[in-house]
PAVEXGU-979242 format. One record per residue: residue in one letter; x, y, z of N, C-alpha, C in turn. Coordinates in steps of 0.1 Angstrom, whole numbers, plus 5000, padded with zeros to 4 digits. Layout:
<pts>
AXYZXYZXYZ...
</pts>
This chain:
<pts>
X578530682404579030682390577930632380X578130652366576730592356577330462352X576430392351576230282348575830202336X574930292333574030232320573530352314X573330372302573230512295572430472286X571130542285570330522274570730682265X571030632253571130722239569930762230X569130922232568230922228568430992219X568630892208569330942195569130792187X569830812173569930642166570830692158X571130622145572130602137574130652144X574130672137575530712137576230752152X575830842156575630942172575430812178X574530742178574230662185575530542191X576130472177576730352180578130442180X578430602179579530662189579430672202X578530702208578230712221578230552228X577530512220577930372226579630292228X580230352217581830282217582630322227X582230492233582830512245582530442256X581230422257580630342272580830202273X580830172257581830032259582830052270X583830122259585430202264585430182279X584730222288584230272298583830152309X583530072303582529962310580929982310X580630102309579030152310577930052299X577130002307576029882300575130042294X574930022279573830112269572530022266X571930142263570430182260570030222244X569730162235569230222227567730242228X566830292218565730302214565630312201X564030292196564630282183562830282177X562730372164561030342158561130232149X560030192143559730052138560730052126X560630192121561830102109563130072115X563730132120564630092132565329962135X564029862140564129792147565529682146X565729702132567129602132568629692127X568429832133569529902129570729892134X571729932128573229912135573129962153X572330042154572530162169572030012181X571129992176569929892181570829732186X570929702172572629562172573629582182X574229722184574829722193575229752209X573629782209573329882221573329692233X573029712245573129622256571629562254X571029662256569329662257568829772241X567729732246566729802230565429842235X564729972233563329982237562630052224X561329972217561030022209560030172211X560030212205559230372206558530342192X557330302192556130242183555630422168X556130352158555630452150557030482140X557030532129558130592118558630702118X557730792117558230942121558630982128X559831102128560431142142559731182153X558431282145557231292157556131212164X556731032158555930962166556830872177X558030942172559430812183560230902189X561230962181562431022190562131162193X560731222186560631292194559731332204X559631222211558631142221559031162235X559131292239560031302253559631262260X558731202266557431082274557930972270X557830892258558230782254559730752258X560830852256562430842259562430792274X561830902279561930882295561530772300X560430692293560030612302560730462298X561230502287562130402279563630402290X564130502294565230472300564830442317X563630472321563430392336563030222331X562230242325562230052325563429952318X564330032312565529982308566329962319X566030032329566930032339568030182342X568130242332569130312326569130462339X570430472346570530612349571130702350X570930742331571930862325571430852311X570531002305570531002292571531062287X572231002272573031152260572131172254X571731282251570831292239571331312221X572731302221573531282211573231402203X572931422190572731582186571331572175X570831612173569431662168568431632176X567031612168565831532173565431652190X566031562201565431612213566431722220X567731682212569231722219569331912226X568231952217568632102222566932122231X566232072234564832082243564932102254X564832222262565032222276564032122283X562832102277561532032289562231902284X562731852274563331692276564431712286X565531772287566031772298565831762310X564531862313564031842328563631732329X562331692318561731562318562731462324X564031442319565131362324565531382337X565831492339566231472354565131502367X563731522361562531532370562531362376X562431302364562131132368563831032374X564731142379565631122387567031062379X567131072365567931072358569131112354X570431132353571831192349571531242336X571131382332571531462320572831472316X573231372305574531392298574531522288X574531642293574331802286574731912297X574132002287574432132297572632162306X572832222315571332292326570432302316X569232262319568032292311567732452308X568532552318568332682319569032732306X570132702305571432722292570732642283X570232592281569632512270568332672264X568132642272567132782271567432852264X568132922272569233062267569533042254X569832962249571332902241570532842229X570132782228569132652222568332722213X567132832220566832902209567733032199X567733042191568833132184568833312186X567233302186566633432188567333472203X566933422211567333402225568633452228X569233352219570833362221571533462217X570933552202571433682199571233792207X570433762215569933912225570933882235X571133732237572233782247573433812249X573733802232575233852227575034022222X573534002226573634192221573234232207X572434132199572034132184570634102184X570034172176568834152176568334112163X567334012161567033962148566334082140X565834062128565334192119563734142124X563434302128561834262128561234262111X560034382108559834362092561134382082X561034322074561634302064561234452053X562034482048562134572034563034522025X562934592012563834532000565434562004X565334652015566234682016567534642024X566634502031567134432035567734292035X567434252016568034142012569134162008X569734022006568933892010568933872025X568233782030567733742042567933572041X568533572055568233412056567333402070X566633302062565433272074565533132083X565833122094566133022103564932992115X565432862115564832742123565432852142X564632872147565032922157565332802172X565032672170565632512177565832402168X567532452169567732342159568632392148X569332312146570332342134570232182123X571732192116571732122106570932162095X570832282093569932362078568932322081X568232282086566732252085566032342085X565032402079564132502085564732672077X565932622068566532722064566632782049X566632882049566232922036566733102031X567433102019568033222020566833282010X566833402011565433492004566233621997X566133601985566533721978565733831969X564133761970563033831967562333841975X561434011977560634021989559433951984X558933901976557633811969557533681976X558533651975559233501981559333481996X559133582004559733572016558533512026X557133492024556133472030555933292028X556533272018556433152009557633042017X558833112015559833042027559833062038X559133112042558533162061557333032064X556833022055555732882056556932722055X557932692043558232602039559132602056X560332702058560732672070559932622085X558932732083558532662094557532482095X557332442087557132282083558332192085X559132262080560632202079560932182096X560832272099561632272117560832212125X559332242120558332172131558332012129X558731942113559031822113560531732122X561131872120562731792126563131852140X561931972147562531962158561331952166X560131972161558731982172558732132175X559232232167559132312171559032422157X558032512158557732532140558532682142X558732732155559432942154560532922146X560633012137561633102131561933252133X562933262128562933402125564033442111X564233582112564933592101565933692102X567033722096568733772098569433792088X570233932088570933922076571733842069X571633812055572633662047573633752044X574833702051576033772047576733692033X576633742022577533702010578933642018X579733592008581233532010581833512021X580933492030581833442041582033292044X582733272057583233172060582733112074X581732982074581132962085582932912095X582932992106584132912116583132882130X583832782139583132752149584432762159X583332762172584632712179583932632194X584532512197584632412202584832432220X583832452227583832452240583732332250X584132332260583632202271584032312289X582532282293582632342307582232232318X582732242325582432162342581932232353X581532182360580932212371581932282383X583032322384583932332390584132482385X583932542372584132702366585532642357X585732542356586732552345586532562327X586732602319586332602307587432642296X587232472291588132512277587732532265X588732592260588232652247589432572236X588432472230589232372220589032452208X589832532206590432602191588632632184X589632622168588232672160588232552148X587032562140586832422127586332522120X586532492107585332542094584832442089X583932542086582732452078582132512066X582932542063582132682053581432622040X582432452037581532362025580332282027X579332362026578132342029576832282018X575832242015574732232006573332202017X572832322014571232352016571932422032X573032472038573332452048573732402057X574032262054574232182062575532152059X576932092064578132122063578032012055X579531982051579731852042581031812043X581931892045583631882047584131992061X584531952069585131992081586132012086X587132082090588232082094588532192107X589732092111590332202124591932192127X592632322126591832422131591332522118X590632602118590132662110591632732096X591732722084592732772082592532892078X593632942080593833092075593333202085X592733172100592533252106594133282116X594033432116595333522122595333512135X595833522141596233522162595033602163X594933732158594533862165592933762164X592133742152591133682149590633562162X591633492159591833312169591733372183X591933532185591533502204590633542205X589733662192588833712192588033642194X587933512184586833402181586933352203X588233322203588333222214587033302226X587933452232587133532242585633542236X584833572225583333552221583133422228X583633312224583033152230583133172246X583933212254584033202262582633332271X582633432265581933522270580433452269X580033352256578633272258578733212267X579733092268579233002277579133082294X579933182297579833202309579033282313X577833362303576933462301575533302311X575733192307574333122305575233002319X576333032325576732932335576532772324X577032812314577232652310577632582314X577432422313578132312316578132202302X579332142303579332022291580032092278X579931972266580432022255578832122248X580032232240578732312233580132372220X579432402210579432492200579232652194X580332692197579932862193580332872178X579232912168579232902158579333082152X580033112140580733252136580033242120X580033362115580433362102581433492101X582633432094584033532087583933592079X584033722074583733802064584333902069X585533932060586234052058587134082069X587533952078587933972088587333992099X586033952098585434012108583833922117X584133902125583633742131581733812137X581033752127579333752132578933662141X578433692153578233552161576533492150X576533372152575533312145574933272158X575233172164574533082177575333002185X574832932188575232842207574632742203X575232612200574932482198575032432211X574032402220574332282230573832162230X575132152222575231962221576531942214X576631772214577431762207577231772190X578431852181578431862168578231732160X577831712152578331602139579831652137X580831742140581931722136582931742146X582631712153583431692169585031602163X584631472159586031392154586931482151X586831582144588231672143588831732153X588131782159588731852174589231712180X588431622185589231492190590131472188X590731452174591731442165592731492170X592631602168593731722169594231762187X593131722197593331762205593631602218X593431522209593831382213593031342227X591531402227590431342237589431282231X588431232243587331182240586131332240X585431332236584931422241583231382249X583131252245582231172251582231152266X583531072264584231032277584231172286X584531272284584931392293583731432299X582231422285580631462288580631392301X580831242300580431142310580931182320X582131242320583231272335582131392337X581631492329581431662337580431612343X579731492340577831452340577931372353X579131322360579431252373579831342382X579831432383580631562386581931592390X583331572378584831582382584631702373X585931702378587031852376587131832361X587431912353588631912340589531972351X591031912343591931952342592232142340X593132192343593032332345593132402332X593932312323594032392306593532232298X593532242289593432142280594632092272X594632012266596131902264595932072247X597331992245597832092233597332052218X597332092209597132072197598032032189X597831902181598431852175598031832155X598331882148598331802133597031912131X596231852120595331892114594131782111X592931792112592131722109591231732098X590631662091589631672080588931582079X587231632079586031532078585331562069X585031412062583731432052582931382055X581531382052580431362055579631262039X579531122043579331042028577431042030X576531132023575531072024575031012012X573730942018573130902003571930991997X573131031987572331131979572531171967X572131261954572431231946572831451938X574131451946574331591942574031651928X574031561918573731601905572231641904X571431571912570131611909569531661922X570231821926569831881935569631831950X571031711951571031651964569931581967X569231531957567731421964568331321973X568031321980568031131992567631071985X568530941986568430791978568330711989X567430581986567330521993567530381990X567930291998567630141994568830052000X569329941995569929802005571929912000X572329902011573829942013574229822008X574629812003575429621999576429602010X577629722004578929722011579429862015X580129882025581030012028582129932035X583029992031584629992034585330102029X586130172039586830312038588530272041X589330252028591030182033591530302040X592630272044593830382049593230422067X594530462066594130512082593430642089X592130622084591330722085590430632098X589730772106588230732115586630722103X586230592106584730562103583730562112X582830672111581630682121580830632114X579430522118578630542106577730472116X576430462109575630372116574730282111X575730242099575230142088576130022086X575829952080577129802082576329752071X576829672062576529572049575029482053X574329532046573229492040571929562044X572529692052571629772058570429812053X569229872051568129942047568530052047X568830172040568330352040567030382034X566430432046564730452044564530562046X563430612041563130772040563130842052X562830812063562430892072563530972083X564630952080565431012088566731072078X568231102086568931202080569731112067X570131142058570631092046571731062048X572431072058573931082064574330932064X575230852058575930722058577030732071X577530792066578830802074579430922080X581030942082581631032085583230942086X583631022075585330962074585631092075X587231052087588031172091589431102090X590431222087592131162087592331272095X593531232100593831332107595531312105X596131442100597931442098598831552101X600231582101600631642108600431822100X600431802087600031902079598031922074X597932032073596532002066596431972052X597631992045597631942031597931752032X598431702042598831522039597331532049X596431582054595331552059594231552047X594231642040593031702028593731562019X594931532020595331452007594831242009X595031262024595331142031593431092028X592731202034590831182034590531152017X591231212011590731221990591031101991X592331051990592630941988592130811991X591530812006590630712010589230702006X588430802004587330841996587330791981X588230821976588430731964588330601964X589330551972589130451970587830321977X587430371984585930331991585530241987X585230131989583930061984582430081987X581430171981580530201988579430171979X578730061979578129971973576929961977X575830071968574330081969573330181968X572630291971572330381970573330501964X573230581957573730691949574630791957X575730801962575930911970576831011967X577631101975577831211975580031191971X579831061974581631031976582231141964X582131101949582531181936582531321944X581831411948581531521950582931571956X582731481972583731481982585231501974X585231411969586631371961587331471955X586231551949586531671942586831761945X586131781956585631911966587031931970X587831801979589031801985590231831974X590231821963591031831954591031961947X589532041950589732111941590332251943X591332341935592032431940591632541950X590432551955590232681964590332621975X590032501977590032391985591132431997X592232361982593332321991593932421995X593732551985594432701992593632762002X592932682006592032742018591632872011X591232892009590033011999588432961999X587832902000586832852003585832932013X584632932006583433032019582332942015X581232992020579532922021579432932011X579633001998579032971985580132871978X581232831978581632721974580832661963X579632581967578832511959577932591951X577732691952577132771943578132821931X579332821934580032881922580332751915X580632641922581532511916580632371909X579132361919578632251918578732211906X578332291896577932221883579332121874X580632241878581532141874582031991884X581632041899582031911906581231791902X580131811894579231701893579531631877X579631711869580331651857580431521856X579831471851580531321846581431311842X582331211849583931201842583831051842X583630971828583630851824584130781826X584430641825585330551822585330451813X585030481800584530311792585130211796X586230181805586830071805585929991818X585030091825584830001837583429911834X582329951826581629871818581929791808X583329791801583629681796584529611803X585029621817585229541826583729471833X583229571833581529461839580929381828X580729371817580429311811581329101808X582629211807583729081807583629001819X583029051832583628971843582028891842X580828951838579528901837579728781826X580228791815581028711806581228571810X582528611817583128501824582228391834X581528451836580628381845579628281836X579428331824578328251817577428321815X576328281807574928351803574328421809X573828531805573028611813571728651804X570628741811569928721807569628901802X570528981809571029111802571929101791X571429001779572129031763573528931764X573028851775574128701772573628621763X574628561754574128451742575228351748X575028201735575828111743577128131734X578328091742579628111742580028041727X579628051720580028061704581228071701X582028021697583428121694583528211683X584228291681584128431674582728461672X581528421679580328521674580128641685X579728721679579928871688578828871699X579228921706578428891718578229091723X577229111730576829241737576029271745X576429381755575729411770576029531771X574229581776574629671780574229761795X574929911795574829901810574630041808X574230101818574130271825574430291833X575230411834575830451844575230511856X575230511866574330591877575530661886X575330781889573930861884573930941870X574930931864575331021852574130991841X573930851837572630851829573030811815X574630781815575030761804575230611802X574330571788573930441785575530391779X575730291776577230201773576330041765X576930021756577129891745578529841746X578529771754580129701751580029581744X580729541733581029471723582329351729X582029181727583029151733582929021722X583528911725583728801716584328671720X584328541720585028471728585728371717X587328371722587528331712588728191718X589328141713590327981716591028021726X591528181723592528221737591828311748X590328291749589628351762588828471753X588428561762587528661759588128751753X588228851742588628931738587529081734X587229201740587129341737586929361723X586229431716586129501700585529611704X584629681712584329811714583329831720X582929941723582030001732581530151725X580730151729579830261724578830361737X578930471737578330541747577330611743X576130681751575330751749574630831756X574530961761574131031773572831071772X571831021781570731061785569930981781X569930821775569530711768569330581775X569130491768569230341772569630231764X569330371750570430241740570930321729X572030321730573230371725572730381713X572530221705572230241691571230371688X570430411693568830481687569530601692X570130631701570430791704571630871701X571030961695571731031685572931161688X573431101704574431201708575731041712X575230951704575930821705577830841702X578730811710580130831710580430691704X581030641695581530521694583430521694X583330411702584630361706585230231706X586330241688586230121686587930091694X588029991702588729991715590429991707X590729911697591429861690592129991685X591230081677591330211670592230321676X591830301696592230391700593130361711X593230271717593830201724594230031722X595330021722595629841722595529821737X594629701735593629641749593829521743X594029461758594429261757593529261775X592829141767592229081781593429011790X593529061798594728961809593728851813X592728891824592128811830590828831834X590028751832588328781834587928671843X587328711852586828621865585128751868X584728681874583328711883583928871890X584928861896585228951907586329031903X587029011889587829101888588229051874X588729171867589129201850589929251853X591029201843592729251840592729291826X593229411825593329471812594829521808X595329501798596529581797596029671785X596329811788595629931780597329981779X597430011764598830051759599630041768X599529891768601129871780600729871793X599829931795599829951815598529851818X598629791828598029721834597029771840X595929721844594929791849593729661857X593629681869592729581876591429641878X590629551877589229641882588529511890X588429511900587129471908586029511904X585229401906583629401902583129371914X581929431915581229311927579429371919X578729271921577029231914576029211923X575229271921574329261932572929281921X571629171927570229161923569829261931X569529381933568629461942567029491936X566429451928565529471924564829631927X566029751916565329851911565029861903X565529871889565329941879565029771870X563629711865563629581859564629501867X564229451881564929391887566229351882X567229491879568129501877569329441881X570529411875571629371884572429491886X573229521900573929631899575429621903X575829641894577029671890578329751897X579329741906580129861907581629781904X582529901894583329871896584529951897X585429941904585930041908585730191911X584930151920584030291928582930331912X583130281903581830321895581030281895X579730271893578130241898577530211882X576930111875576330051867574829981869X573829951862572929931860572829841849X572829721847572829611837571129611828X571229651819570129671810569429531804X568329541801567329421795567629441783X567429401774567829351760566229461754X565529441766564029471755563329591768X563229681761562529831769560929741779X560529751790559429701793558229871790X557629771780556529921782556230001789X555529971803555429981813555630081819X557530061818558230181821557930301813X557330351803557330431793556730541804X557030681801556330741807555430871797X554530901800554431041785554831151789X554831251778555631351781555131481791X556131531799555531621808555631551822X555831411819555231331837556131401845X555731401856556831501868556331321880X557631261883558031161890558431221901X558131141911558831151922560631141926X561531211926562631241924563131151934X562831101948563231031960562030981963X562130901970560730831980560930911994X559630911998559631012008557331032006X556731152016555531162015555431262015X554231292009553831421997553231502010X553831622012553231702027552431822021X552331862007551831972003551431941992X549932031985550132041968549432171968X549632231957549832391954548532401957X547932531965546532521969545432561956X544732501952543832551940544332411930X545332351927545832261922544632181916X544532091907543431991903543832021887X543531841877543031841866542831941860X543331991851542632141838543632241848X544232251854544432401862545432441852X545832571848546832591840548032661847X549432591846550532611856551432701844X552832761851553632801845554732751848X556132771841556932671839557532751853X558132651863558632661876557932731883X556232691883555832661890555232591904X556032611913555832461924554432401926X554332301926553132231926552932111937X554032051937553931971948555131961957X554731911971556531901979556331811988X557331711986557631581994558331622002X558231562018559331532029560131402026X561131402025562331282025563431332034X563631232047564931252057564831392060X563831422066563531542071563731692064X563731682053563931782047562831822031X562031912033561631932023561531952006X561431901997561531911980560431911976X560732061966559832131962559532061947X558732011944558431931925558232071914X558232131905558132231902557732161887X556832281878556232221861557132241859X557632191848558832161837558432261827X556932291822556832411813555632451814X555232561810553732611812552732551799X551732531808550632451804549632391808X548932311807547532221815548732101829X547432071836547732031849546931861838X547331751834546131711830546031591837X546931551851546831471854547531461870X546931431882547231481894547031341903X548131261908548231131914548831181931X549331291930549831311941548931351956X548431281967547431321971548331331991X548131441997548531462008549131342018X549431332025549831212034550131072028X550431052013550730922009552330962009X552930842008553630752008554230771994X555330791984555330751970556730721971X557230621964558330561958558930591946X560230621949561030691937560630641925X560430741915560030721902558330701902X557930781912556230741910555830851902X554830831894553730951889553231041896X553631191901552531281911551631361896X552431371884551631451877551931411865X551131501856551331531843551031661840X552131721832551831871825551731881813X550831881802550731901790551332001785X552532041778552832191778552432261764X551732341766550932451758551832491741X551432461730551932461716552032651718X553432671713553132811710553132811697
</pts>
């Protein structure tokens, strides 16, 4: 039997695999690279072995270093959990050469399966060799490896040599492995999967189907199972395809057969072998482990002859730190707090006061509900999402919220382009003046501050101000303290500013005018308002994080603030044209010929940073001189740094 399991994986995957072997009794193994060293995977693992270096190509994907990490651990049984090494057939062998338990399927099926190219020939499809016009659009794929990496849809033939380069960087960073190839991009369809587990004995179940079809850059973002809206005739089609893969390549273990739906009519895409990021719904619904079962196929028992029955519906979201409004950049920096109410599953691999640092996936979490309808499941996930406390870097939750609410959503109508038709309204800023004049009042109560606190005067007017993140919208709240406590006079807003007063798209809102507001109660941690009659609580919670003018930050009630200085620091000034680094992350490219004086045109790419494994392209803002170039190969820059300057040309 195993014993001790090293997990050659980190974050999230990690401290799951670990909670089964808990479950289990099985003593675990993490590993972990230097930023690492004090991560949740690491905290909870038995043992820890460091793998020296930051980059995935100097640690986890170190199939030398893994291995030798789980013999001197002691450890004899790897999971390789899912990305990084998880689809490599020579890490496989490498594992079971040095006399180790592979928690996976045969290095041989890995083979088959793992590369994509591979896998369509053996379903009978062949990838497009040259390309013609006549063959767009085209999507161009990472041929080891998934999670969008490496992926890129091409709808100009000009363009196609250009994302044949960006992909293959992309994949050779996140998988060690730079092949691609390229396949037709089917418009409006609907990514469906379906969920396999094989044993060594010839048994194989076939655990229904999930969608995924809400995706950005490719990569999923909301999950569910069973897939809705697929017909019987469809559901056995999908089922017999999964089955004919795995039995084509003698699989063993959990794996994924992945579809795209259009028009009724099921495209095989690939053969994931490994475990999904969205496995929790099938668990859900089908009331297993699917870990626990890995560990059972990987000792060599039976499955059972059919699989338990299906129950409810499940729904997963996926919270990273990111900032959908501005083209999904990764954010980074100290998680304060996360807490997810109601009776939902939390995967995550982060806990209060964590670090998110550039070098790996942007992924926080993974909240799933699971209910007897898919409507009290889609409703049960929104509602917990809402209410969240997720306290720190910029992320994706607002999106989620929406996503699940919004009507194609819930009518199941939904395909891959989702976010292409909807993003711009899911991202919208939808305000709240009351929750900055709840942060001010609760900052109030506390005493002086040094963001536009004066001393407690009575009736002299007092004001603070704040910005919203990520929306950008500056706020002046107006307050006063008077014999019977703190009392409200107004607030003023301003979009795209820092101070209300000077910008000229300024909203004033005098509180009284438009609403009767009575302070109930002001404390540090929470403001009571009664707004025409209805009561209203808001939690605050404050944090020093030293970004923005060693800022304080602000959330209240799931809204995100930035406490402003009384006085602009020069410093920060930037001139016009500067092109900043959007994320922190390291500059892997700059436009070849690039330099001082060069003359660009507007959306022209110029430079491209890696952050959490994924590529961003910097592009000029307008055509003109190059007159200023800080951005230099292999550095390091931190959000909001200088890479350029573009002078743009007087017409």
């Amino acid at each position: 039997m195993i014993t001790n399991v090293l997990v050659a994986n980190r974050g999230e995957i990690a401290c799951r695999v670990f909670r089964t072997c808990r479950e289990l009794g099985i003593r675990t193994v993490a590993v972990h690279s230097d930023p690492d060293a004090d991560a949740l995977h690491v905290r909870e693992a038995d043992l820890a072995v460091r793998l020296p270096g930051a980059t995935p190509a100097e640690t986890y994907l170190r199939a030398d270093l893994v291995v030798k990490a789980a013999l001197d651990a002691g450890a004899d049984a790897v999971h390789p959990g899912y990305g990084f090494l998880s689809e490599n057939p020579a890490f496989a062998r490498a594992v079971t050469d040095a006399g180790l338990v592979w928690i996976g399927p045969p290095p041989g099926a890995i083979e088959a399966m793992a590369s994509k190219t591979r896998a369509k020939e053996l379903m009978g499809i062949a990838p497009l060799g040259e390309v013609t016009a006549a063959d767009l659009p085209v999507l161009v794929k990472a041929a080891a490896g998934g999670g969008g990496r490496g992926m890129r849809v091409v709808r100009e033939l000009d363009d196609l040599e250009t994302e044949l380069k960006a992909a293959r960087a992309e994949a050779l960073s996140a998988f060690g492995d730079g092949e691609v190839f390229v396949e037709p991009y089917v418009e409006g369809g609907r990514h469906v999967e379906v969920q396999v587990l094989a044993d060594t004995h010839g048994t194989v179940w076939v655990l229904g189907t999930r969608d995924c079809s809400l995706q950005r850059r490719h990569q999923k973002v909301i999950e569910e199972a069973p897939a809705p809206g697929i017909g019987p005739e469809l559901a056995t089609e999908l089922a017999e395809l999964a089955g004919r893969a795995v039995r084509s390549v003698s699989y063993v273990g959990a794996g994924t057969v992945e579809f795209l739906v259009a028009d009724g009519v099921a495209h095989f895409l690939e053969m994931n072998t490994r475990l999904q990021v969205e496995h929790p719904v099938t668990e859900a619904v089908f009331g297993i482990d699917l870990v626990a079962l890995q560990l059972r196929i990987a000792e060599g028992e039976a499955l059972d002859p059919e699989p338990p029955d299906p129950r409810g519906h499940a729904v997963e979201a996926r919270l990273y730190a990111e900032d959908p409004a501005a083209g999904f950049a990764p954010q980074t920096g100290t998680l304060h707090r996360l807490a997810v109410p109601g009776h939902v599953r939390l995967d995550t691999g982060y806990t209060d006061g964590d670090t998110i640092g550039v070098h790996y996936d942007a992924m926080l979490a993974k909240v799933v509900a699971h209910a007897p309808t898919r409507a009290a499941a889609v409703r049960a996930l929104a509602g917990a999402l809402e209410r969240a406390a997720v306290h720190g870097p910029v992320t994706n939750r607002d999106l989620l919220v929406r996503s699940l609410r919004h009507p194609e959503f819930t009518a199941a109508r939904m395909d891959t382009g989702f976010y292409e038709r909807h993003l711009d309204a899911l991202t919208a800023p939808a305000e709240d003046p009351y929750a900055p004049l709840a942060a001010a009042l609760a900052a109030a109560s506390a005493g002086p501050s040094r963001f536009g606190g004066f001393r407690n005067v009575p009736s002299q007017p007092h004001s603070r101000s704040y910005r919203s993140v990520p929306h950008d919208t500056a706020y002046e709240v107006r307050y006063r303290h008077t014999r019977h406590g703190l009392e409200a006079t107004g607030v003023s807003s301003a979009r795209g500013g820092t101070d209300p007063d000077l910008n000229a798209n300024t909203v004033e809102l005098t509180l009284h005018d438009t609403a009767d507001v009575r302070v109930l109660h002001a404390a540090p941690d929470r403001v009571v308002l009664d707004i025409d009659g209805v009561r209203r609580t808001f939690d605050v919670a404050a944090y020093a994080d030293g970004r923005v003018y060693d800022d304080g930050r602000v959330y209240v009630n799931g809204a995100a603030l930035t406490a402003l200085p009384r006085f602009t620091d020069p410093s920060e000034q930037r001139a016009p044209g500067s092109l900043l680094a959007p994320m922190p992350g390291t500059v892997v490219r700059v436009a070849e010929g690039l330099g001082e004086g060069s003359a660009v045109t507007a959306g022209q790419p110029l430079i491209w940073l890696e952050a959490m494994k994924m590529e961003h392209r910097i592009s000029s803002p307008a055509s003109g001189t190059l007159t200023a170039l800080h951005a230099l190969v292999g550095h390091q820059v931190e959000v909001g740094a200088l890479l350029a300057v573009v002078q743009e040309e007087q017409s």
